[in-house]
C-alpha positions as CSV (number, residue, x, y, z in Angstrom):
1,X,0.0,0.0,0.0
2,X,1.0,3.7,-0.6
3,X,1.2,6.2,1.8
4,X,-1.2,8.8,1.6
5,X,-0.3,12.5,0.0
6,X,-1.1,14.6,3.6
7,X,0.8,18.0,2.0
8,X,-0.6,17.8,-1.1
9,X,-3.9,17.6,0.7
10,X,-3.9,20.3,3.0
11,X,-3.1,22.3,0.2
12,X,-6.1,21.2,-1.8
13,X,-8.2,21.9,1.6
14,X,-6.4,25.2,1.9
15,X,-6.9,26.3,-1.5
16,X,-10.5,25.3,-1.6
17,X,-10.7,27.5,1.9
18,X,-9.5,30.7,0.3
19,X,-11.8,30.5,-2.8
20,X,-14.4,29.9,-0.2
21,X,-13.4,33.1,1.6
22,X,-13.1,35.5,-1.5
23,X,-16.8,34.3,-2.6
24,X,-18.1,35.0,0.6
25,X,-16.3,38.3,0.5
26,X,-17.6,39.1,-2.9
27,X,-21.4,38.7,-2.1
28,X,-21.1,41.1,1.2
29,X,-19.0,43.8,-0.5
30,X,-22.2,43.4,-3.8
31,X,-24.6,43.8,-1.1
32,X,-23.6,46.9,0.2
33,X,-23.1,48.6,-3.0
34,X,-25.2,50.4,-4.6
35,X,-27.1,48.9,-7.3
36,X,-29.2,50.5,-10.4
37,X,-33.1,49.5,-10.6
38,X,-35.1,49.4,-13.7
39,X,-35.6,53.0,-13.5
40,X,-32.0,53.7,-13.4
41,X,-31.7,54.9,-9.6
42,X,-28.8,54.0,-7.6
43,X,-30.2,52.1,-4.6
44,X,-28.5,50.8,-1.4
45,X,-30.0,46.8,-0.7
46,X,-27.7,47.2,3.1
47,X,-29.0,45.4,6.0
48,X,-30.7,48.1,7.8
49,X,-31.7,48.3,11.8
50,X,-35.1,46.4,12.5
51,X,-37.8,49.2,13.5
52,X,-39.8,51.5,11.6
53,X,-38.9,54.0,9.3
54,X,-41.2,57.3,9.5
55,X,-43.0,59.0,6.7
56,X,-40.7,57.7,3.9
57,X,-42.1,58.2,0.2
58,X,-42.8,54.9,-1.7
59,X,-41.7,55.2,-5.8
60,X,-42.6,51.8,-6.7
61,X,-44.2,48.4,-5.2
62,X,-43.4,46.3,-8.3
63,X,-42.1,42.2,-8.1
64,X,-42.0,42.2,-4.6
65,X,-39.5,44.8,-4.0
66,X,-40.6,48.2,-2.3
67,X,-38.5,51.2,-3.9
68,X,-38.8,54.4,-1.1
69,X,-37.0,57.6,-0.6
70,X,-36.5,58.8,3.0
71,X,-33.7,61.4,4.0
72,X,-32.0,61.8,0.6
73,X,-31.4,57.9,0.0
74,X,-33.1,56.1,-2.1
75,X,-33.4,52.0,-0.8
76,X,-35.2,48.9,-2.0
77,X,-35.7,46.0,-0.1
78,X,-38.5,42.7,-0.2
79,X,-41.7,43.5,0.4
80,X,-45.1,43.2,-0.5
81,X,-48.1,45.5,-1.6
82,X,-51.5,43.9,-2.9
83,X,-52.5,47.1,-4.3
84,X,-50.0,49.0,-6.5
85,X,-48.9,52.7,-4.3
86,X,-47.0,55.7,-4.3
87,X,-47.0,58.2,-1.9
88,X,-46.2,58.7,1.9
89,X,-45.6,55.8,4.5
90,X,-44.4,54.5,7.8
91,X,-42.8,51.5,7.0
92,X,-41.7,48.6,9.2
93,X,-38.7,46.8,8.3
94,X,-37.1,43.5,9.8
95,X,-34.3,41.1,9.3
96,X,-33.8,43.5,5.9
97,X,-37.3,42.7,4.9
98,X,-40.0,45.1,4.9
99,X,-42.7,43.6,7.1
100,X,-45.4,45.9,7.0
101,X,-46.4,49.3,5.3
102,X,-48.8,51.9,6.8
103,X,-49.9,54.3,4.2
104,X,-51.2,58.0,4.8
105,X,-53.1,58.6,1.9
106,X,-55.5,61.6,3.9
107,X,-54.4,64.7,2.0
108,X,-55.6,68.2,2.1
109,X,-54.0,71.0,-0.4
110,X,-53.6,74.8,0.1
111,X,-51.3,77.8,0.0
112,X,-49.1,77.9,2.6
113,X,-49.4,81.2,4.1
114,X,-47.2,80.5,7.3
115,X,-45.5,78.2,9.3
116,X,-43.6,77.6,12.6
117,X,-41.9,75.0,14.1
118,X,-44.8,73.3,15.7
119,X,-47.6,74.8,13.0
120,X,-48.2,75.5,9.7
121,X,-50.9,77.4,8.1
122,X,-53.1,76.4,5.0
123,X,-55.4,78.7,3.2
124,X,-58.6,77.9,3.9
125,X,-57.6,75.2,6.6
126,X,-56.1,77.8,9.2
127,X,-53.4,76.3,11.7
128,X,-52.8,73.0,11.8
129,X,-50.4,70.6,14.1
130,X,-47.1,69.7,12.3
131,X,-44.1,67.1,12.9
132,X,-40.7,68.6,14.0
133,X,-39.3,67.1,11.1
134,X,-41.4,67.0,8.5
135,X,-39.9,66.0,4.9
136,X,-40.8,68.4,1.5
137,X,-40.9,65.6,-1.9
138,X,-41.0,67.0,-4.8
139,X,-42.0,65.8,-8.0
140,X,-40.0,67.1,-11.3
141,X,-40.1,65.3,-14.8
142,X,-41.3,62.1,-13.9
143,X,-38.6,61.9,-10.8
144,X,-39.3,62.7,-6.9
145,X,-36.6,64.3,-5.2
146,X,-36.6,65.3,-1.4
147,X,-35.9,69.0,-0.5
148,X,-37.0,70.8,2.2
149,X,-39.4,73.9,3.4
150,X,-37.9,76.1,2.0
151,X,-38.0,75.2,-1.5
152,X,-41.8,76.6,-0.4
153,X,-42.8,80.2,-1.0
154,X,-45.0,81.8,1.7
155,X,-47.9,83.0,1.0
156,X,-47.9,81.2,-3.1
157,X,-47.0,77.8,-3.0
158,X,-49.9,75.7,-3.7
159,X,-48.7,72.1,-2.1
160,X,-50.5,68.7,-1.1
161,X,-50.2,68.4,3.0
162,X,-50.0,64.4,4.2
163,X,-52.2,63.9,7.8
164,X,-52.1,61.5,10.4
165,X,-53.2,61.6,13.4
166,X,-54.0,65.0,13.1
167,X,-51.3,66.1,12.4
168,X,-49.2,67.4,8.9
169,X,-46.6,64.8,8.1
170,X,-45.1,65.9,5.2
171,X,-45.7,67.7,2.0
172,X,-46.1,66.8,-1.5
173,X,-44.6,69.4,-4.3
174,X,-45.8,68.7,-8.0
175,X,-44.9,71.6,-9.6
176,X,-42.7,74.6,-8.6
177,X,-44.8,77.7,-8.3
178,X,-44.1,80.7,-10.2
179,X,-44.9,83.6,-7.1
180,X,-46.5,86.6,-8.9
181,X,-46.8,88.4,-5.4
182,X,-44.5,89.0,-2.5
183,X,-44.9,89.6,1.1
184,X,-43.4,92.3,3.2
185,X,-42.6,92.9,6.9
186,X,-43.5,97.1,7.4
187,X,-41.2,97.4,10.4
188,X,-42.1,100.2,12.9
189,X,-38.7,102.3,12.3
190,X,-36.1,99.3,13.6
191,X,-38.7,97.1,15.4
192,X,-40.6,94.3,14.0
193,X,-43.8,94.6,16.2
194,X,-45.8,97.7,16.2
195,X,-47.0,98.9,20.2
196,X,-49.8,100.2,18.5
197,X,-51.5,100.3,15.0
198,X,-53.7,102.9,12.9
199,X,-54.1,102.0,9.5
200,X,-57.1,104.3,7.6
201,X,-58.2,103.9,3.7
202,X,-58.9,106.4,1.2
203,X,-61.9,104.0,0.0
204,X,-63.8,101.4,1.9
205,X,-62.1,98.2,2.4
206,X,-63.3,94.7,4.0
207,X,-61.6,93.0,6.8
208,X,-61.9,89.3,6.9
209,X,-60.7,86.6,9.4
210,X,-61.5,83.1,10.2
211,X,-65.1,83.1,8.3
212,X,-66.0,86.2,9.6
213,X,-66.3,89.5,7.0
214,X,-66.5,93.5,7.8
215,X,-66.9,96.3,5.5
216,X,-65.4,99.9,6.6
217,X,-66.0,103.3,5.2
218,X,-63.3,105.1,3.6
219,X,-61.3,107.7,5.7
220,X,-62.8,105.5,9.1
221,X,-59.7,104.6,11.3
222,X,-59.2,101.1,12.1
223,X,-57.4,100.6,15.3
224,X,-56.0,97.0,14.8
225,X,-55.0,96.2,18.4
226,X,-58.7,97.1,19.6
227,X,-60.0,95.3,16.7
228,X,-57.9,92.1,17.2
229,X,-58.8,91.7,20.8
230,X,-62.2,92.7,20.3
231,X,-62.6,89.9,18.0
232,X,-60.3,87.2,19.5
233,X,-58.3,86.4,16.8
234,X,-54.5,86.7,16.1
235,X,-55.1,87.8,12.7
236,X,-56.7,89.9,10.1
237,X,-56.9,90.2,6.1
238,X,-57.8,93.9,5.0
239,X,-58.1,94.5,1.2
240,X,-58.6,97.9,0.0
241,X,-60.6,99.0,-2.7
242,X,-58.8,102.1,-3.4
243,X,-54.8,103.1,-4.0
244,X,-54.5,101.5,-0.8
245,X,-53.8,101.5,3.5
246,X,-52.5,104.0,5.2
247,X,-50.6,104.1,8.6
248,X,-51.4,106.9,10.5
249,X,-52.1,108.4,13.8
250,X,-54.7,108.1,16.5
251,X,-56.1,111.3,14.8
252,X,-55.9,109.9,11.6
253,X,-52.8,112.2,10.3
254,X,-51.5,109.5,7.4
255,X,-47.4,109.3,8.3
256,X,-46.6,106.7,5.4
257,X,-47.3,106.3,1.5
258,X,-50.0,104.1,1.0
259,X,-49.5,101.0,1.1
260,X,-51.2,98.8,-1.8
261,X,-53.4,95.6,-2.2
262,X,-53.6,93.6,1.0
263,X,-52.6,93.6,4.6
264,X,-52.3,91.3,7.1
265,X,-52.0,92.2,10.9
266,X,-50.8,89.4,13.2
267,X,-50.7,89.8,16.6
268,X,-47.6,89.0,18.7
269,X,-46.7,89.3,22.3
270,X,-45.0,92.0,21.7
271,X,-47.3,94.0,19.5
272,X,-48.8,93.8,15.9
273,X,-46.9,92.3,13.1
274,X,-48.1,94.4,9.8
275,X,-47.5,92.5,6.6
276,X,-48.3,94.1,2.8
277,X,-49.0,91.2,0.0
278,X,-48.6,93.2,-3.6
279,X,-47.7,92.0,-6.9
280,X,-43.6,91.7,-8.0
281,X,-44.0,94.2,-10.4
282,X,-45.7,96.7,-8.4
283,X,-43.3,95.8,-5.7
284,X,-40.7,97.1,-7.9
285,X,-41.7,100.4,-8.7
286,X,-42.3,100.9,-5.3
287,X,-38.5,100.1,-4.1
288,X,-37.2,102.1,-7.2
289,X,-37.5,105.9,-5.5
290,X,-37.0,104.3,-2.4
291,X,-33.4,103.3,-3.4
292,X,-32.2,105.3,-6.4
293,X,-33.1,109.2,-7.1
294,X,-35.1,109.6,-10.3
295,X,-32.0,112.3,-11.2
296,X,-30.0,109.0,-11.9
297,X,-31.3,108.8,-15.3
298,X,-34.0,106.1,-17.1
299,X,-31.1,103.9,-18.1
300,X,-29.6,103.8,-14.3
301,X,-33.2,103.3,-13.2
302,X,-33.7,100.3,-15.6
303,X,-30.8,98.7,-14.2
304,X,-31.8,99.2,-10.6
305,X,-35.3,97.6,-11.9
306,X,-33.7,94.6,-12.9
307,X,-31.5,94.5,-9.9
308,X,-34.6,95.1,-7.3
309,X,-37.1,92.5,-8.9
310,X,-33.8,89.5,-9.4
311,X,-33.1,90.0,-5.8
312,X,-36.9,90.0,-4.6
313,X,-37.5,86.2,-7.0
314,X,-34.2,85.5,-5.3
315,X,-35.5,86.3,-1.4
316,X,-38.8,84.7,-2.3
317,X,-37.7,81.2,-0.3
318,X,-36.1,83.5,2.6
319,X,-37.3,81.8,5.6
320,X,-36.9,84.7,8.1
321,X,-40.1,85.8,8.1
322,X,-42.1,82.4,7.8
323,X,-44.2,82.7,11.3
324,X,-45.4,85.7,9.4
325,X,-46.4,84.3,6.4
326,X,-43.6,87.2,4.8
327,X,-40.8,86.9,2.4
328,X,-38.9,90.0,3.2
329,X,-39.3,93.7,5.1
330,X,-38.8,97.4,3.7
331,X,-35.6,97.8,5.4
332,X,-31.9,97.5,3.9
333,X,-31.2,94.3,5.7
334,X,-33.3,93.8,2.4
335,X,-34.2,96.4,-0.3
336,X,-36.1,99.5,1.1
337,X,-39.4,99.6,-0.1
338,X,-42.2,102.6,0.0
339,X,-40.2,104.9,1.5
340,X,-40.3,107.4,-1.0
341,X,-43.4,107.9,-3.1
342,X,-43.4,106.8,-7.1
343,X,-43.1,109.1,-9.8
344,X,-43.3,108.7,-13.7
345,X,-39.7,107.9,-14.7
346,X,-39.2,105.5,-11.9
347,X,-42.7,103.8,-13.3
348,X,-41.7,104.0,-16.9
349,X,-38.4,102.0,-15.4
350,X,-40.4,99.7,-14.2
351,X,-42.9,98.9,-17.0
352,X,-39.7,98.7,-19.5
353,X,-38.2,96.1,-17.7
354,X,-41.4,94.2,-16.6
355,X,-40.5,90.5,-16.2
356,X,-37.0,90.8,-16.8
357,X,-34.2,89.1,-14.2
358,X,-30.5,88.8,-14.3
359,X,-29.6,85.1,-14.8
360,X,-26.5,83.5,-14.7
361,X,-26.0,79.8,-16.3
362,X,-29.6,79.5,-16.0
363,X,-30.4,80.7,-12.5
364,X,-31.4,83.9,-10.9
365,X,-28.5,85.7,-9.4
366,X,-28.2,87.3,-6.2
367,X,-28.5,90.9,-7.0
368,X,-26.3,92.4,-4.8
369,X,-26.1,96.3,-4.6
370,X,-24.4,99.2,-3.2
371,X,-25.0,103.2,-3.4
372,X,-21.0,104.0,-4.0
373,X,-17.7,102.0,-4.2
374,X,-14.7,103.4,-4.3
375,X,-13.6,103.0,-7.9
376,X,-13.0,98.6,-7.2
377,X,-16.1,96.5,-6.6
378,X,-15.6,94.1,-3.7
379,X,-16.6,90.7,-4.1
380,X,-18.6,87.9,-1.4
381,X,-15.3,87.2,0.4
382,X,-16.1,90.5,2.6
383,X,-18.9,88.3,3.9
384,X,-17.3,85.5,4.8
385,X,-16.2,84.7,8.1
386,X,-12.8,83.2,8.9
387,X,-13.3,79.4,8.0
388,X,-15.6,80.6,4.9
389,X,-12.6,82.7,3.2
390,X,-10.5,81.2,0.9
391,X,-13.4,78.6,-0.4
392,X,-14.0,79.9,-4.2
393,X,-17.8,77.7,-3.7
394,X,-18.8,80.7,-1.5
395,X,-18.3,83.6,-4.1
396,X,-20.5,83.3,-7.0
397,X,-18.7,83.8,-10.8
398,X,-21.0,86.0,-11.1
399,X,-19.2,88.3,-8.7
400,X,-16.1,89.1,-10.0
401,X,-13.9,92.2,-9.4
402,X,-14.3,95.5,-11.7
403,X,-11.8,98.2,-12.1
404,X,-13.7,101.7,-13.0
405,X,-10.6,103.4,-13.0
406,X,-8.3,103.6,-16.2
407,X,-5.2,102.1,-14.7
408,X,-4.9,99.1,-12.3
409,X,-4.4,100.2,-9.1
410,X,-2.8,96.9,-7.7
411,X,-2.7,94.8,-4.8
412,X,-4.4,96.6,-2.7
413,X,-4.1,94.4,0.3
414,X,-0.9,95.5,0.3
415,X,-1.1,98.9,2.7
416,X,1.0,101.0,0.9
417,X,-0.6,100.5,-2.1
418,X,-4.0,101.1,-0.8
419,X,-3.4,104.3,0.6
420,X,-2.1,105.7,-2.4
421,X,-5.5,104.6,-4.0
422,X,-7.2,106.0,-1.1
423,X,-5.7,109.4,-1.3
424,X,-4.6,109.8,-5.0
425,X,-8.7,109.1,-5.7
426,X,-8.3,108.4,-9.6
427,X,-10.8,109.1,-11.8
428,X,-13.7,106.3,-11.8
429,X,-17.9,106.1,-12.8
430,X,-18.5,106.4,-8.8
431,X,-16.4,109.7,-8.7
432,X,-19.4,111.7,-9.0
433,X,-21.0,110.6,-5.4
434,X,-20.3,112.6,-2.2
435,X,-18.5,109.1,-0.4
436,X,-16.4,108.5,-3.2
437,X,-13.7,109.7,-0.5
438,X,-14.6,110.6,3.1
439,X,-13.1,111.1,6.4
440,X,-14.0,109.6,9.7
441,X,-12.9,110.7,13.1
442,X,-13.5,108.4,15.7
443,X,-13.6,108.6,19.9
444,X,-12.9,105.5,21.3
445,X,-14.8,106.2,24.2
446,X,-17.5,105.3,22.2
447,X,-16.5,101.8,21.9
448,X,-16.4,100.4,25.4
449,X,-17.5,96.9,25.4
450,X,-19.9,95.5,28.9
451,X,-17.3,92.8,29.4
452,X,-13.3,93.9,28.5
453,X,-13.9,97.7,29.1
454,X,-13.2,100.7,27.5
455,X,-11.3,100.3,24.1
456,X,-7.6,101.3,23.5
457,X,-6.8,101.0,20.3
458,X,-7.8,99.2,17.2
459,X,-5.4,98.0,14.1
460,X,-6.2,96.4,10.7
461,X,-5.0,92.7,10.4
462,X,-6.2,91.7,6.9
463,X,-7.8,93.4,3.8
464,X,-8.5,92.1,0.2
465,X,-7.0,92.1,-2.7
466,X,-9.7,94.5,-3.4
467,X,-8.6,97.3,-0.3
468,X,-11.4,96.1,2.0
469,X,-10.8,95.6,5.7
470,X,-11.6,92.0,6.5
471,X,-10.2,91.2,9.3
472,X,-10.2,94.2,12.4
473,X,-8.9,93.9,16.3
474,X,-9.6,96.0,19.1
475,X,-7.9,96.2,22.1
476,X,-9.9,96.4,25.4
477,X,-8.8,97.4,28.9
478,X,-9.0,93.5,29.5
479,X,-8.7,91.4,26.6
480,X,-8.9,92.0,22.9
481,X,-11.9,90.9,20.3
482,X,-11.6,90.4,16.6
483,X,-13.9,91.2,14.0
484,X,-14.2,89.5,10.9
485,X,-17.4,90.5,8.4
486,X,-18.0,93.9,7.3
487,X,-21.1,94.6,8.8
488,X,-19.8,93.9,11.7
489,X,-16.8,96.1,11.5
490,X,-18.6,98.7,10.6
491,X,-21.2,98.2,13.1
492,X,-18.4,97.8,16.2
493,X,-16.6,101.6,14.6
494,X,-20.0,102.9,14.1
495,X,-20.5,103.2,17.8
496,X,-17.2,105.2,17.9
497,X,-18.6,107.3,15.1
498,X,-17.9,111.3,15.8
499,X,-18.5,112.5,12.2
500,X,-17.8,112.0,8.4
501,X,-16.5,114.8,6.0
502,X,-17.4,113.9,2.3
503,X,-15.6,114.8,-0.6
504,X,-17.3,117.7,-1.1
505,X,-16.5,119.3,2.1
506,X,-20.2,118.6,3.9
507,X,-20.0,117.1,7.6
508,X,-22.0,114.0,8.4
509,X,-22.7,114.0,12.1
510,X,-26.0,111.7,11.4
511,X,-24.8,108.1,10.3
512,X,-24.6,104.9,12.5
513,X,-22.2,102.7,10.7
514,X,-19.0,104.1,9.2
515,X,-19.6,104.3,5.3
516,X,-17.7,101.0,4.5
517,X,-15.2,99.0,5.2
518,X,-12.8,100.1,2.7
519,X,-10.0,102.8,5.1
520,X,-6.9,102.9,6.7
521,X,-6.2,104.9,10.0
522,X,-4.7,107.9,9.0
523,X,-3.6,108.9,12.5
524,X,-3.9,108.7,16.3
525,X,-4.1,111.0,18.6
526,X,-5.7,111.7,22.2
527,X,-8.2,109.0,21.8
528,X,-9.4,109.8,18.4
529,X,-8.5,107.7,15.3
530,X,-8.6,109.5,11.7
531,X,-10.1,107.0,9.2
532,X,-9.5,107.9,5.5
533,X,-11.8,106.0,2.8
534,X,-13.9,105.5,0.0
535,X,-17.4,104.1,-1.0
536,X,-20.7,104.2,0.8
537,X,-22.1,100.3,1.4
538,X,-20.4,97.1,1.1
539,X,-18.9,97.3,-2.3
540,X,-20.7,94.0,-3.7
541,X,-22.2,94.4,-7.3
542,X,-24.1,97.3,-9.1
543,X,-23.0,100.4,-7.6
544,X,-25.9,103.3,-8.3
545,X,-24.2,106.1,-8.4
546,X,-21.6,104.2,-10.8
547,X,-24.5,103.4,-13.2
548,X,-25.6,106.8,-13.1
549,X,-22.5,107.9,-14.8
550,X,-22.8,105.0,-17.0
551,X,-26.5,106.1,-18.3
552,X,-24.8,109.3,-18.6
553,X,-22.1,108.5,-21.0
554,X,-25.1,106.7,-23.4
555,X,-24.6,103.4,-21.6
556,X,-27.7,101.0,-21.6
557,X,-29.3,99.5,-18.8
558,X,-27.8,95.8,-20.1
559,X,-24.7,97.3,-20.4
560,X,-24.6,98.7,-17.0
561,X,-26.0,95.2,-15.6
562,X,-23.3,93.1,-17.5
563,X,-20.4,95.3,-16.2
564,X,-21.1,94.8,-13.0
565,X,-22.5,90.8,-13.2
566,X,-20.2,88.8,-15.0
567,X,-21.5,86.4,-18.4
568,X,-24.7,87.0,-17.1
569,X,-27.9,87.1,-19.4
570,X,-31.0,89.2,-19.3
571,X,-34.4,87.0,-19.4
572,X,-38.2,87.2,-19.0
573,X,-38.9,85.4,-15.8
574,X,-41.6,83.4,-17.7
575,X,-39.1,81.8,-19.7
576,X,-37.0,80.5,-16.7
577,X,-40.3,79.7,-15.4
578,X,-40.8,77.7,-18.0
């Protein structure tokens, strides 16, 4: 008898154990991968924790596979549906399998006119209870895509609302809405809430809320507080059926324009929240006098059109003023609106423009805006804190820098450099405006702080390529602070603020912020700084008084828009709509 072969068989046992392993190997890593569908969807098929998965939306229930989206992902796993649906679910998944689906087909749909973290409010529904986190699908092309609330537009969007047990669960988007009106917050000078509020018509108007409906004479004063608490309700609808509301005293002395179309008071703890609903357009010609002077020229006024209706489409989705059911205020924290009343040329700026935004590979920019720069336009970085600078994602292409001046001034991060810029004040569109170049005198007993004390000196650490300051530190009695965004370096000096000589010799003893951000300390002495500058506003974008001088020189509003937006296109907003 022969021996047996014992190496050659552990080898055979060995070998069959390592093709064995890799096998094994190669089915986990396949499961965990994704993997494409029949409709072309990357899916993930990984062993997911047993328990329930909350108000996911189901895209398919075909050959015993259940295709959902919940938080972004897209998954399919076994399951089971006698009844072909799509739409919202809880679903109930265990040992990978999908064990169970409850469906939540109740739907109501409605404009959302507000919402809150615990409420929402449909049109025609009033409040109604809400999830914490409650998901926002939406359906494009054939394709459902998750977003979230505020892809929604106050006060327009028309959506689908899922309930259960009484309560919104999520919301269904089948088509983006195209917003032909916007909301605004009328702030009582800096304040949100109003202590008290007279409105009074030139016509009769009707005041509705809940299902109740008044009718008021024209020229009667409506005193909303009484009203609201006389009627126990948080809010009121009041249309007018002439030009419009007015605010105005307990006398009925009218103290603002009027104020078209409908408003909506809403009662706070803290006062009355008054909210005006008017079309885009109208919208428009209302923030035109507010923000440019008619003097500026039809062409300048065209531009500042475009500008003011591409940044309202743009703040439609702003989320700030949702518990109001508002999309933006009059103030400059936005655009100013009805401040100044309308006049002809700033109408006829209006209707020549009607429709049109400033687009940029397809989508509506950001039209930023600024009354002066000082011969450079800054770009997005000024807005930036520290970790945000240096990240090109954060400043839009759009956005790029603009020399006015004939000749390249340089680097002007580089201090020498800047100040010759500063003080040599070269020729440039913007030289025309009163801040082209100004002088600031500062007192730093202005700028104590309630916990390092008074201030004792402050000093420039950074600035742009572009001369702005971007980095700023001030040294207290205890400790130092540094300031990094230009608001808020003009914000901390503005509290040091003594007075402002323009380049025309007038003294500005009346302003709150310093006029931008774009200095250098020209000297020190007993306590008082010398700041030497240029430019009114942050610097970003269209500058008005530069597009002035533009229309001036024969330049047309598209012109003016392009110089300042870069490879931008001009486009009816019913074509991107569509």
């Amino acid at each position: 008898m022969k021996k047996k072969n014992r190496p050659g068989c552990i080898v055979f046992i060995v070998f069959i154990t390592i093709i064995a392993c890799v096998a094994i190997t190669f089915l986990i890593v396949f499961r965990l991968l994704p993997h494409k569908t029949e409709s072309g969807v990357g899916q993930t098929e990984s062993k997911k924790e047993d328990g329930i998965v909350q108000n996911a939306y189901i895209i398919s229930t075909q050959d015993d596979k259940i295709q959902y989206l919940y938080k972004g992902q897209t998954y399919q796993l076994p399951g089971h549906m006698d009844t072909p649906y799509e739409g919202i679910a809880d679903i109930e998944i265990t040992q990978d399998k999908i064990s169970h689906i409850y469906t939540k087909p109740d739907r109501i749909e409605g404009v959302l006119e507000s919402y809150t973290d615990e409420q929402m409010e449909v049109r025609d529904y009033g409040m109604l209870e809400r999830e914490a986190e409650i998901p926002v699908y939406i359906s494009e092309n054939g394709t459902v895509r998750e977003g979230t609330l505020t892809d929604l537009i106050v006060g327009s969007s028309n959506v689908n609302y899922v309930l259960a047990y009484h309560r919104i669960q999520a919301i269904l988007v089948n088509e983006e809405t195209v917003a032909k009106n916007i909301r605004v917050v009328i702030k009582n000078d800096t304040a949100i809430e109003y202590p008290q509020l007279y409105l009074k018509s030139d016509s009769s108007c009707q005041i509705s809320y809940e299902n109740e409906l008044f009718r008021i004479d024209g020229e009667n004063i409506l005193d909303c507080g009484k009203f609201l608490d006389e009627h126990g309700t948080g809010k009121i609808k009041i249309v007018s059926e002439g030009e419009g509301m007015y605010i105005c005293d307990a006398s009925g002395n009218n103290i603002s324009n009027s104020y078209p179309d409908t408003i909506y008071c809403i009662r706070t703890e803290n006062g009355i929240v008054m909210v005006n609903q008017l079309p885009i357009e109208e919208y428009v010609k209302r923030v035109l006098p507010s923000e440019m002077p008619q003097q500026f020229g039809l062409e300048a006024l065209k531009a500042q059109a475009v500008c003011a209706r591409t940044y309202a489409y743009s703040q439609l989705k702003n989320d700030q003023y949702a518990m109001y059911g508002a999309n933006v205020d009059d103030s400059t924290a936005f655009q100013v609106y009805n401040k100044a009343g309308k006049s002809e040329i700033t109408d006829q700026a209006g209707n020549e423009t009607s429709g049109q935004i400033a687009v940029y590979q397809g989508n509506p920019i950001t039209c930023y805006y600024c009354s002066t720069n000082p011969g450079v336009t800054e770009d997005y970085e000024l807005w930036q804190n520290e970790e945000e600078r240096g990240n090109s994602q954060g400043n839009p292409e759009y956005l790029q820098k603009k020399y006015e001046t004939s000749e390249n001034p340089g680097d002007l991060s580089d201090e020498n450099c800047f100040q010759k810029f500063i003080d040599s004040a070269p020729d440039s569109y913007d030289s025309v405006s009163p801040f082209y170049r100004w002088t600031a005198k500062l007192d730093l007993k202005g700028g104590a702080d309630s916990e390092l004390g008074k201030a004792q000196s402050i000093s420039i650490l950074q600035r742009s390529t572009n001369g702005y300051v971007l980095c700023l530190k001030i040294q207290y009695e205890k400790g130092e602070k540094t300031f990094y965004e230009e608001n808020e370096i003009r914000n901390i000096l503005g509290h040091m603020l003594q007075n402002v000589v323009l380049s025309n010799g007038k003294e500005r003893t009346d302003l709150t912020l310093i006029p931008s951000a774009c200095f250098y300390i020209a000297s020190f002495e007993d306590g008082h700084y010398i700041l030497k500058g240029g430019g009114f506003g942050h610097g970003i974008g269209l500058s008005q008084y530069g597009a002035s001088a533009m229309a001036g020189q024969g330049m047309t509003y598209e012109d003016i828009m392009k110089f300042y937006y870069s490879g931008i296109e001009l486009m009816e907003i019913s074509k991107f709509s569509d």
